[in-house]
C-alpha positions in Angstrom: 156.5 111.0 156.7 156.0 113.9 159.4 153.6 115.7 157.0 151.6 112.1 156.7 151.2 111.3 160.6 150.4 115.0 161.3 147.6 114.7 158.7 146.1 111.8 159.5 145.8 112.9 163.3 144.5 116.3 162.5 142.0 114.7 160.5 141.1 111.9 162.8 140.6 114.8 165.9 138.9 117.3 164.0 136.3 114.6 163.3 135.5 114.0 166.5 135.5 117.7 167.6 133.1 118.3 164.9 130.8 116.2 165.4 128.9 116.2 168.4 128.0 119.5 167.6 126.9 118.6 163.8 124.7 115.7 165.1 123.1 117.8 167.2 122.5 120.2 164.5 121.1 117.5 162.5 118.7 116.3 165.0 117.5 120.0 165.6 116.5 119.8 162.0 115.5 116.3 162.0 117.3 115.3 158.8 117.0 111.3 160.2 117.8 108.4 158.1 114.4 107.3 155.5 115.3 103.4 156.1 113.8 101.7 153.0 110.6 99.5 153.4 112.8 96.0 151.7 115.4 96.4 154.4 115.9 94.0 156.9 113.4 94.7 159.7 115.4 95.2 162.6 116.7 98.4 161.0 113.5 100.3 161.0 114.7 101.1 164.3 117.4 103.3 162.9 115.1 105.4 161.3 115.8 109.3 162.0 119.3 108.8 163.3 121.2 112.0 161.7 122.7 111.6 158.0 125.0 113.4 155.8 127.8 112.7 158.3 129.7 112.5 155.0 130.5 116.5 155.1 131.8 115.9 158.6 134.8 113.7 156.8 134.8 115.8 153.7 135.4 118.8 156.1 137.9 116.9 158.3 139.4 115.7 155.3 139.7 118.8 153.1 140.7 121.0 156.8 144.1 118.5 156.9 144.9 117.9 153.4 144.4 121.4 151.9 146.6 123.2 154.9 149.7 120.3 154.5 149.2 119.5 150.9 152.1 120.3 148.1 149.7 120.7 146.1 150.7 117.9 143.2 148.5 117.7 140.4 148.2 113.5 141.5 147.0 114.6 144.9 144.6 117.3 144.1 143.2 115.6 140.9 142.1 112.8 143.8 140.8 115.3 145.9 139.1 117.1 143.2 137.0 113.4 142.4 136.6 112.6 146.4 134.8 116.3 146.7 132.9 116.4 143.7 131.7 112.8 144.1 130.8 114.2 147.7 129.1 116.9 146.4 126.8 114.3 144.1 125.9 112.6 147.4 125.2 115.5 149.3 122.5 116.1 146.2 121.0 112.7 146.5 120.5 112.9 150.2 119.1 116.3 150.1 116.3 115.1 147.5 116.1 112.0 150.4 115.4 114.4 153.4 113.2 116.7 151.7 110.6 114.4 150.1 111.0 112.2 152.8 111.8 109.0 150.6 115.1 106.4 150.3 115.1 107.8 146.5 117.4 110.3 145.9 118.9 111.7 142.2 118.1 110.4 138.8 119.9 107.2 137.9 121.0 110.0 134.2 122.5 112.9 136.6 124.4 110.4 138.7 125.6 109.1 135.9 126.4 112.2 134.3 128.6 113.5 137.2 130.3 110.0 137.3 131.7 110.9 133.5 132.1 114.1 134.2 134.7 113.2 137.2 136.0 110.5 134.8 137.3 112.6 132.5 138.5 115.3 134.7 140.6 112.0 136.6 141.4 111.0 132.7 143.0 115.1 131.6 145.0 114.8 134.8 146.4 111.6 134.4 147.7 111.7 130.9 147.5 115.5 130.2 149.3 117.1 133.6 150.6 113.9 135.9 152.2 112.3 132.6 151.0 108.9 133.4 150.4 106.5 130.5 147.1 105.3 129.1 148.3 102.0 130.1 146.9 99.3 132.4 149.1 97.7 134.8 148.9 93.8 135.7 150.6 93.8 138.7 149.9 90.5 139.4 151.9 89.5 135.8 154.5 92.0 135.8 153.0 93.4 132.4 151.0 96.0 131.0 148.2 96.3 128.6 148.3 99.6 126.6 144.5 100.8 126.4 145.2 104.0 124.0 141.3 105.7 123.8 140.2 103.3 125.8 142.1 104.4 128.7 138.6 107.0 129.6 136.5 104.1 129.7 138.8 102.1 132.4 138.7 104.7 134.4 135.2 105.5 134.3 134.6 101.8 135.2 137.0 102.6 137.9 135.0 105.3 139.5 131.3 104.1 138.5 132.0 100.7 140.6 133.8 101.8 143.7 131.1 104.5 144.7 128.5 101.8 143.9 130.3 99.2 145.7 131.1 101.3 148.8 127.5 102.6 148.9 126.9 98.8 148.7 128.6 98.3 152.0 127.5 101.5 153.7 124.7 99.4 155.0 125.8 98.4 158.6 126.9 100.7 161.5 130.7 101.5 160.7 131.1 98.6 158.2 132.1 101.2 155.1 134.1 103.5 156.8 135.9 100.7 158.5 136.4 99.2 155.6 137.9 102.3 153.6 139.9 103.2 156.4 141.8 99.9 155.8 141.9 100.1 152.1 143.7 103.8 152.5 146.1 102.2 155.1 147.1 100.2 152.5 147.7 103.1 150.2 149.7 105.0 152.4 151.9 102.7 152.9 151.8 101.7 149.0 152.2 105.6 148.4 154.7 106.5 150.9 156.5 103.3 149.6 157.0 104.4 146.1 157.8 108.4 147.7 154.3 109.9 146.7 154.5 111.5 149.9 151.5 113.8 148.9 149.3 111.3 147.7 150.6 109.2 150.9 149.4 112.7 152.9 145.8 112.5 151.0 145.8 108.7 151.6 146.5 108.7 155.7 143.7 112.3 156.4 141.5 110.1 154.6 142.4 107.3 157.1 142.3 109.9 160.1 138.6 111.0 158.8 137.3 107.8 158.4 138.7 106.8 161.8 137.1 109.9 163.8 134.0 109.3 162.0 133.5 105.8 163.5 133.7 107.1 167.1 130.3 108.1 166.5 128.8 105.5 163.6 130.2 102.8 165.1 127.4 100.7 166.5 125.0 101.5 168.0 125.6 104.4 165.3 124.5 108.1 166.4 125.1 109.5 163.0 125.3 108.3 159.5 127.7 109.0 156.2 125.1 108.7 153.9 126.0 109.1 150.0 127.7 112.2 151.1 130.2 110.0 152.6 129.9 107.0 150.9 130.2 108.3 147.4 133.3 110.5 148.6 135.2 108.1 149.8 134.7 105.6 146.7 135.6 108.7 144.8 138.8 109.2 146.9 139.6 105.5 146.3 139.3 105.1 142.9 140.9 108.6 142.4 144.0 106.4 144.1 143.5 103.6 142.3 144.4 105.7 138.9 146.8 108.3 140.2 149.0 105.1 141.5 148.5 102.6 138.2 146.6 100.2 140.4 142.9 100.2 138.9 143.2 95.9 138.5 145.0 95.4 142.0 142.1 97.8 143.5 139.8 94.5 142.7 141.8 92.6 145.3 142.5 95.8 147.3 138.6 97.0 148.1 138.4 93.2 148.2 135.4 93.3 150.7 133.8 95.8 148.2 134.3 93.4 145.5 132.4 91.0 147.3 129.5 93.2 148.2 129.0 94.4 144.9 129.2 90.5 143.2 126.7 89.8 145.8 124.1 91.9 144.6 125.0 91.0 141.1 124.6 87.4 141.8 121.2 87.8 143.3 119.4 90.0 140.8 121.3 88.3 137.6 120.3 84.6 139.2 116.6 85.8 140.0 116.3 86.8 136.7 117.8 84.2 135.2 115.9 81.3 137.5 113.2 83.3 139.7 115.4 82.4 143.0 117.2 83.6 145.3 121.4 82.8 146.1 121.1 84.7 149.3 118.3 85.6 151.8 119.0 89.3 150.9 121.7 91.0 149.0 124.0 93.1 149.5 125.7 89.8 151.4 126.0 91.6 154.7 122.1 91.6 155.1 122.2 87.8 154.4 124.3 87.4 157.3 121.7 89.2 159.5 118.9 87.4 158.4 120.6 84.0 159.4 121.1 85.5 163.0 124.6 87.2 163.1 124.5 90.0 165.7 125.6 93.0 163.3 128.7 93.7 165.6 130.1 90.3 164.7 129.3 90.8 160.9 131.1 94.4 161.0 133.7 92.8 162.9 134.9 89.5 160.4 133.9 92.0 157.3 136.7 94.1 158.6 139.3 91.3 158.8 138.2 90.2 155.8 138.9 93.6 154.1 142.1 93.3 156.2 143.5 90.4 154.5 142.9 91.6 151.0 144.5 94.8 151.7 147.5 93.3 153.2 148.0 90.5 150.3 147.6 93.8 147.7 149.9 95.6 149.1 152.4 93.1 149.2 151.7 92.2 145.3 152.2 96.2 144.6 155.4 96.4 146.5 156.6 93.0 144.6 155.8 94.4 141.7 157.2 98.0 142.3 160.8 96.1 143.0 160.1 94.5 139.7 
Protein backbone atom coordinates (compact mmCIF):
# COMPACT_ATOMS: atom_id res chain seq x y z
CA UNK A 1 0.00 0.00 0.00
CA UNK A 2 3.34 2.18 0.15
CA UNK A 3 3.57 1.93 -3.70
CA UNK A 4 -0.26 3.34 -3.81
CA UNK A 5 0.12 6.40 -1.34
CA UNK A 6 3.47 7.31 -2.93
CA UNK A 7 1.70 7.34 -6.30
CA UNK A 8 -1.06 9.12 -5.64
CA UNK A 9 1.09 12.04 -3.96
CA UNK A 10 3.63 12.12 -6.71
CA UNK A 11 0.84 12.54 -9.05
CA UNK A 12 -1.19 15.02 -7.10
CA UNK A 13 2.35 17.36 -6.67
CA UNK A 14 3.54 17.04 -10.02
CA UNK A 15 0.22 18.53 -11.14
CA UNK A 16 0.46 21.40 -9.38
CA UNK A 17 4.24 22.00 -10.25
CA UNK A 18 3.35 21.60 -13.79
CA UNK A 19 1.02 23.69 -14.21
CA UNK A 20 1.45 27.20 -13.68
CA UNK A 21 3.94 27.02 -16.03
CA UNK A 22 1.69 25.12 -18.76
CA UNK A 23 -1.12 27.66 -18.31
CA UNK A 24 1.10 30.21 -18.93
CA UNK A 25 2.28 28.52 -22.01
CA UNK A 26 -1.13 28.23 -23.11
CA UNK A 27 -2.06 31.73 -22.73
CA UNK A 28 1.18 32.78 -24.69
CA UNK A 29 -0.35 30.84 -27.45
CA UNK A 30 -3.85 31.75 -26.71
CA UNK A 31 -5.34 28.32 -27.09
CA UNK A 32 -8.58 29.68 -24.84
CA UNK A 33 -11.69 27.80 -24.49
CA UNK A 34 -14.35 28.34 -27.89
CA UNK A 35 -17.60 28.37 -25.45
CA UNK A 36 -20.48 27.24 -27.65
CA UNK A 37 -23.11 29.87 -28.70
CA UNK A 38 -26.32 27.35 -26.95
CA UNK A 39 -24.51 27.48 -23.61
CA UNK A 40 -25.79 29.08 -20.80
CA UNK A 41 -24.85 32.79 -21.07
CA UNK A 42 -23.03 33.47 -18.05
CA UNK A 43 -20.30 31.27 -19.45
CA UNK A 44 -19.33 33.34 -22.44
CA UNK A 45 -17.30 34.87 -19.87
CA UNK A 46 -14.97 31.81 -19.75
CA UNK A 47 -14.12 32.18 -23.17
CA UNK A 48 -10.22 31.98 -23.79
CA UNK A 49 -9.38 30.48 -20.38
CA UNK A 50 -6.40 27.91 -21.39
CA UNK A 51 -7.63 24.17 -22.45
CA UNK A 52 -6.03 20.90 -22.91
CA UNK A 53 -5.21 20.83 -19.21
CA UNK A 54 -5.95 17.15 -19.95
CA UNK A 55 -2.00 16.48 -20.87
CA UNK A 56 -1.12 18.06 -17.61
CA UNK A 57 -3.02 14.83 -15.80
CA UNK A 58 -2.07 12.51 -18.50
CA UNK A 59 1.63 13.63 -17.86
CA UNK A 60 1.15 13.59 -14.02
CA UNK A 61 -0.50 10.49 -14.41
CA UNK A 62 1.79 8.54 -16.75
CA UNK A 63 5.16 10.44 -14.65
CA UNK A 64 3.82 8.24 -11.29
CA UNK A 65 2.31 5.16 -12.66
CA UNK A 66 4.98 4.29 -15.35
CA UNK A 67 8.05 4.78 -12.68
CA UNK A 68 6.03 2.56 -9.72
CA UNK A 69 4.05 0.30 -11.90
CA UNK A 70 4.74 -3.70 -11.99
CA UNK A 71 3.79 -3.58 -15.01
CA UNK A 72 0.67 -6.16 -14.98
CA UNK A 73 -1.05 -6.71 -18.15
CA UNK A 74 -4.55 -5.42 -16.03
CA UNK A 75 -2.78 -2.17 -15.18
CA UNK A 76 -1.17 -1.26 -18.43
CA UNK A 77 -4.14 -2.53 -20.61
CA UNK A 78 -5.98 0.49 -18.45
CA UNK A 79 -3.38 2.80 -19.07
CA UNK A 80 -3.04 1.90 -22.64
CA UNK A 81 -7.17 2.99 -23.03
CA UNK A 82 -6.77 6.13 -20.57
CA UNK A 83 -3.78 7.45 -23.00
CA UNK A 84 -5.10 6.52 -26.24
CA UNK A 85 -8.54 7.88 -25.41
CA UNK A 86 -6.34 10.99 -24.35
CA UNK A 87 -4.73 11.09 -27.29
CA UNK A 88 -8.43 11.14 -29.31
CA UNK A 89 -9.15 14.26 -27.26
CA UNK A 90 -6.08 15.94 -27.65
CA UNK A 91 -7.13 15.53 -31.64
CA UNK A 92 -10.52 16.97 -31.11
CA UNK A 93 -9.34 20.04 -29.27
CA UNK A 94 -6.67 20.67 -31.59
CA UNK A 95 -9.26 20.75 -34.67
CA UNK A 96 -11.29 23.19 -31.78
CA UNK A 97 -8.28 25.71 -31.42
CA UNK A 98 -7.28 25.93 -34.82
CA UNK A 99 -10.55 26.67 -36.63
CA UNK A 100 -11.62 28.46 -33.81
CA UNK A 101 -14.97 26.54 -33.42
CA UNK A 102 -16.68 24.18 -30.27
CA UNK A 103 -16.59 21.32 -33.22
CA UNK A 104 -13.84 19.14 -33.05
CA UNK A 105 -13.35 15.37 -34.86
CA UNK A 106 -15.85 13.55 -36.90
CA UNK A 107 -18.61 11.86 -35.00
CA UNK A 108 -16.85 8.23 -37.65
CA UNK A 109 -13.08 8.73 -36.31
CA UNK A 110 -14.25 9.11 -32.74
CA UNK A 111 -15.99 6.33 -33.10
CA UNK A 112 -13.50 4.45 -34.76
CA UNK A 113 -10.81 4.98 -32.07
CA UNK A 114 -13.62 4.06 -29.40
CA UNK A 115 -13.63 0.35 -31.16
CA UNK A 116 -10.41 0.38 -31.76
CA UNK A 117 -9.56 0.77 -27.72
CA UNK A 118 -12.47 -1.66 -27.25
CA UNK A 119 -10.96 -4.37 -28.62
CA UNK A 120 -7.54 -3.76 -27.54
CA UNK A 121 -9.38 -3.57 -23.64
CA UNK A 122 -11.36 -6.90 -25.07
CA UNK A 123 -7.49 -9.05 -26.32
CA UNK A 124 -6.31 -8.17 -22.86
CA UNK A 125 -9.00 -9.15 -20.87
CA UNK A 126 -9.62 -12.62 -22.15
CA UNK A 127 -6.43 -13.25 -24.26
CA UNK A 128 -3.49 -12.09 -21.52
CA UNK A 129 -5.34 -11.12 -18.07
CA UNK A 130 -7.45 -14.56 -18.32
CA UNK A 131 -10.64 -12.92 -17.29
CA UNK A 132 -13.88 -14.48 -18.54
CA UNK A 133 -16.28 -13.14 -21.19
CA UNK A 134 -18.68 -13.07 -18.39
CA UNK A 135 -20.75 -10.31 -16.91
CA UNK A 136 -20.97 -9.96 -13.32
CA UNK A 137 -24.26 -8.89 -11.33
CA UNK A 138 -22.88 -8.01 -8.35
CA UNK A 139 -25.90 -6.79 -7.10
CA UNK A 140 -27.48 -10.65 -7.53
CA UNK A 141 -24.48 -12.61 -6.75
CA UNK A 142 -24.61 -14.16 -10.45
CA UNK A 143 -23.22 -13.93 -13.67
CA UNK A 144 -24.37 -13.74 -17.20
CA UNK A 145 -21.90 -15.48 -19.65
CA UNK A 146 -21.89 -13.05 -22.89
CA UNK A 147 -19.49 -15.43 -25.11
CA UNK A 148 -18.97 -12.97 -28.53
CA UNK A 149 -20.80 -10.64 -27.12
CA UNK A 150 -18.42 -9.95 -24.50
CA UNK A 151 -16.68 -7.06 -27.34
CA UNK A 152 -19.83 -5.34 -27.52
CA UNK A 153 -20.20 -4.85 -23.47
CA UNK A 154 -17.21 -3.47 -23.41
CA UNK A 155 -17.43 -1.17 -26.18
CA UNK A 156 -20.66 0.12 -24.54
CA UNK A 157 -18.55 0.37 -21.56
CA UNK A 158 -16.09 2.73 -23.03
CA UNK A 159 -18.39 4.60 -25.58
CA UNK A 160 -20.69 5.83 -22.57
CA UNK A 161 -18.27 6.78 -19.88
CA UNK A 162 -16.07 9.19 -22.09
CA UNK A 163 -19.52 10.59 -23.36
CA UNK A 164 -20.87 10.78 -20.02
CA UNK A 165 -17.73 12.36 -18.33
CA UNK A 166 -17.49 14.80 -21.27
CA UNK A 167 -21.17 15.32 -20.30
CA UNK A 168 -20.16 16.57 -16.88
CA UNK A 169 -16.99 18.34 -17.89
CA UNK A 170 -19.24 21.35 -18.10
CA UNK A 171 -18.66 23.24 -14.74
CA UNK A 172 -15.39 24.42 -13.14
CA UNK A 173 -14.03 21.22 -11.35
CA UNK A 174 -17.33 19.31 -11.48
CA UNK A 175 -15.64 16.21 -13.71
CA UNK A 176 -12.49 15.98 -12.22
CA UNK A 177 -14.15 16.05 -8.84
CA UNK A 178 -16.25 13.76 -9.73
CA UNK A 179 -13.68 11.07 -11.15
CA UNK A 180 -11.46 11.72 -8.40
CA UNK A 181 -14.18 10.11 -6.16
CA UNK A 182 -15.10 7.40 -8.49
CA UNK A 183 -11.14 6.19 -8.49
CA UNK A 184 -11.22 6.52 -4.60
CA UNK A 185 -13.63 4.04 -4.70
CA UNK A 186 -11.57 1.77 -6.87
CA UNK A 187 -8.55 1.91 -4.90
CA UNK A 188 -9.99 0.88 -2.25
CA UNK A 189 -12.14 -1.78 -4.24
CA UNK A 190 -8.71 -2.72 -5.95
CA UNK A 191 -6.44 -2.66 -3.06
CA UNK A 192 -9.28 -4.71 -1.35
CA UNK A 193 -9.26 -7.65 -3.59
CA UNK A 194 -4.96 -7.21 -3.67
CA UNK A 195 -4.70 -5.66 -7.26
CA UNK A 196 -2.17 -3.56 -5.75
CA UNK A 197 -1.18 -2.37 -9.31
CA UNK A 198 -4.39 -1.50 -10.58
CA UNK A 199 -4.95 0.02 -6.92
CA UNK A 200 -1.51 2.04 -7.90
CA UNK A 201 -3.16 3.11 -11.39
CA UNK A 202 -6.41 3.81 -9.58
CA UNK A 203 -4.95 6.33 -6.55
CA UNK A 204 -2.13 8.54 -9.43
CA UNK A 205 -5.30 8.90 -11.12
CA UNK A 206 -6.89 10.21 -7.93
CA UNK A 207 -3.61 12.33 -7.16
CA UNK A 208 -3.94 13.89 -10.92
CA UNK A 209 -7.26 14.61 -10.75
CA UNK A 210 -6.78 16.17 -7.31
CA UNK A 211 -3.75 18.55 -8.42
CA UNK A 212 -5.61 19.43 -11.39
CA UNK A 213 -8.52 21.00 -9.39
CA UNK A 214 -6.08 23.47 -7.55
CA UNK A 215 -6.28 25.26 -10.65
CA UNK A 216 -9.89 24.39 -12.39
CA UNK A 217 -11.57 24.68 -9.47
CA UNK A 218 -13.77 27.71 -9.74
CA UNK A 219 -13.13 30.36 -10.73
CA UNK A 220 -11.18 27.85 -13.09
CA UNK A 221 -7.70 29.24 -14.64
CA UNK A 222 -7.38 26.26 -16.96
CA UNK A 223 -9.47 23.66 -18.47
CA UNK A 224 -9.22 19.57 -19.11
CA UNK A 225 -10.88 19.74 -22.21
CA UNK A 226 -11.56 16.34 -24.15
CA UNK A 227 -7.94 15.75 -23.55
CA UNK A 228 -8.88 15.22 -20.04
CA UNK A 229 -12.22 14.30 -20.09
CA UNK A 230 -12.00 11.56 -22.58
CA UNK A 231 -8.91 10.16 -20.65
CA UNK A 232 -10.23 9.85 -17.59
CA UNK A 233 -13.60 8.08 -18.93
CA UNK A 234 -11.15 5.93 -20.63
CA UNK A 235 -9.15 5.18 -17.39
CA UNK A 236 -12.57 4.41 -15.72
CA UNK A 237 -14.10 2.25 -17.88
CA UNK A 238 -10.60 0.53 -18.49
CA UNK A 239 -11.30 -0.29 -14.49
CA UNK A 240 -14.59 -1.05 -14.80
CA UNK A 241 -13.50 -4.29 -17.13
CA UNK A 242 -10.15 -5.05 -15.70
CA UNK A 243 -12.05 -5.47 -12.19
CA UNK A 244 -15.48 -7.37 -13.56
CA UNK A 245 -17.51 -4.38 -12.51
CA UNK A 246 -18.88 -2.91 -15.98
CA UNK A 247 -22.95 -3.08 -14.32
CA UNK A 248 -21.80 -1.80 -10.78
CA UNK A 249 -19.90 1.15 -12.74
CA UNK A 250 -23.74 2.34 -13.46
CA UNK A 251 -24.13 2.95 -9.75
CA UNK A 252 -20.46 3.70 -9.28
CA UNK A 253 -20.07 6.88 -11.92
CA UNK A 254 -23.51 7.32 -10.52
CA UNK A 255 -23.41 11.19 -11.06
CA UNK A 256 -22.34 10.42 -14.68
CA UNK A 257 -25.20 8.24 -15.09
CA UNK A 258 -27.40 10.98 -14.30
CA UNK A 259 -25.78 13.48 -16.54
CA UNK A 260 -25.86 11.33 -19.41
CA UNK A 261 -29.88 10.24 -18.76
CA UNK A 262 -30.37 13.90 -18.63
CA UNK A 263 -29.47 14.63 -21.98
CA UNK A 264 -31.15 11.55 -23.16
CA UNK A 265 -34.35 12.60 -21.58
CA UNK A 266 -34.36 15.89 -23.11
CA UNK A 267 -33.52 15.28 -26.76
CA UNK A 268 -35.69 11.74 -26.76
CA UNK A 269 -38.84 13.82 -25.01
CA UNK A 270 -38.39 16.82 -27.49
CA UNK A 271 -38.54 14.64 -30.17
CA UNK A 272 -41.03 12.71 -28.99
CA UNK A 273 -43.42 15.80 -27.69
CA UNK A 274 -41.58 19.17 -29.00
CA UNK A 275 -40.88 20.04 -25.10
CA UNK A 276 -38.57 20.33 -22.94
CA UNK A 277 -38.01 18.14 -19.32
CA UNK A 278 -35.32 20.54 -18.24
CA UNK A 279 -34.41 24.21 -18.96
CA UNK A 280 -31.10 22.91 -20.51
CA UNK A 281 -29.48 19.54 -20.48
CA UNK A 282 -26.88 18.16 -19.47
CA UNK A 283 -28.86 18.60 -15.87
CA UNK A 284 -26.08 20.71 -14.33
CA UNK A 285 -27.00 23.68 -16.75
CA UNK A 286 -30.67 23.29 -15.57
CA UNK A 287 -29.60 23.95 -12.17
CA UNK A 288 -27.95 27.24 -13.38
CA UNK A 289 -30.54 28.51 -15.20
CA UNK A 290 -32.93 28.25 -12.11
CA UNK A 291 -30.31 30.42 -10.13
CA UNK A 292 -27.85 27.97 -8.37
CA UNK A 293 -24.50 29.73 -7.92
CA UNK A 294 -22.25 27.06 -9.85
CA UNK A 295 -20.14 26.55 -6.57
CA UNK A 296 -23.19 25.14 -4.88
CA UNK A 297 -24.05 22.94 -7.94
CA UNK A 298 -20.35 21.53 -8.06
CA UNK A 299 -20.54 21.24 -4.50
CA UNK A 300 -24.01 18.82 -3.95
CA UNK A 301 -22.96 17.06 -7.53
CA UNK A 302 -19.94 15.97 -5.61
CA UNK A 303 -21.75 14.51 -2.65
CA UNK A 304 -24.04 13.14 -4.78
CA UNK A 305 -21.22 11.26 -6.71
CA UNK A 306 -20.09 10.61 -3.12
CA UNK A 307 -22.83 8.54 -2.05
CA UNK A 308 -23.06 6.37 -5.13
CA UNK A 309 -19.44 5.52 -4.87
CA UNK A 310 -19.66 4.73 -1.27
CA UNK A 311 -22.97 2.41 -1.70
CA UNK A 312 -20.90 0.60 -4.83
CA UNK A 313 -18.16 -0.08 -3.10
CA UNK A 314 -19.79 -1.59 -0.38
CA UNK A 315 -22.00 -3.84 -2.85
CA UNK A 316 -18.48 -4.96 -4.51
CA UNK A 317 -16.93 -5.76 -1.32
CA UNK A 318 -20.34 -7.74 -0.26
CA UNK A 319 -20.10 -9.41 -3.16
CA UNK A 320 -16.31 -10.13 -3.31
CA UNK A 321 -16.92 -12.05 0.34
CA UNK A 322 -19.55 -13.80 -1.47
Amino acid sequence: MGRVLIGGTAALLICIFLSPKFIAFLREREFGQQIREEGPVGHRTKAGTPTMGGLIILAALSISFLILSNYESRSLAVYGATVACGLLGFADDLVKLTRKRSLGLRARTKLFVTIAVALGLWLVATQVAGLQPTLELRFFSGELDLGPAYPLLIYLVVAGTTSAVNLTDGLDGLAAGSVGIVGLAYVGMTAYTGQYDLALFSAVLVGACVGFLWFNAYPATIFMGDTGALALGGAIAGLAVMTKTEILLILLGGIFVIEALSVLIQVAYFRLRGKRVFLMAPIHHHFELRNWSETKIILRFWIVAAVCAAIGFVIYRQSVRG
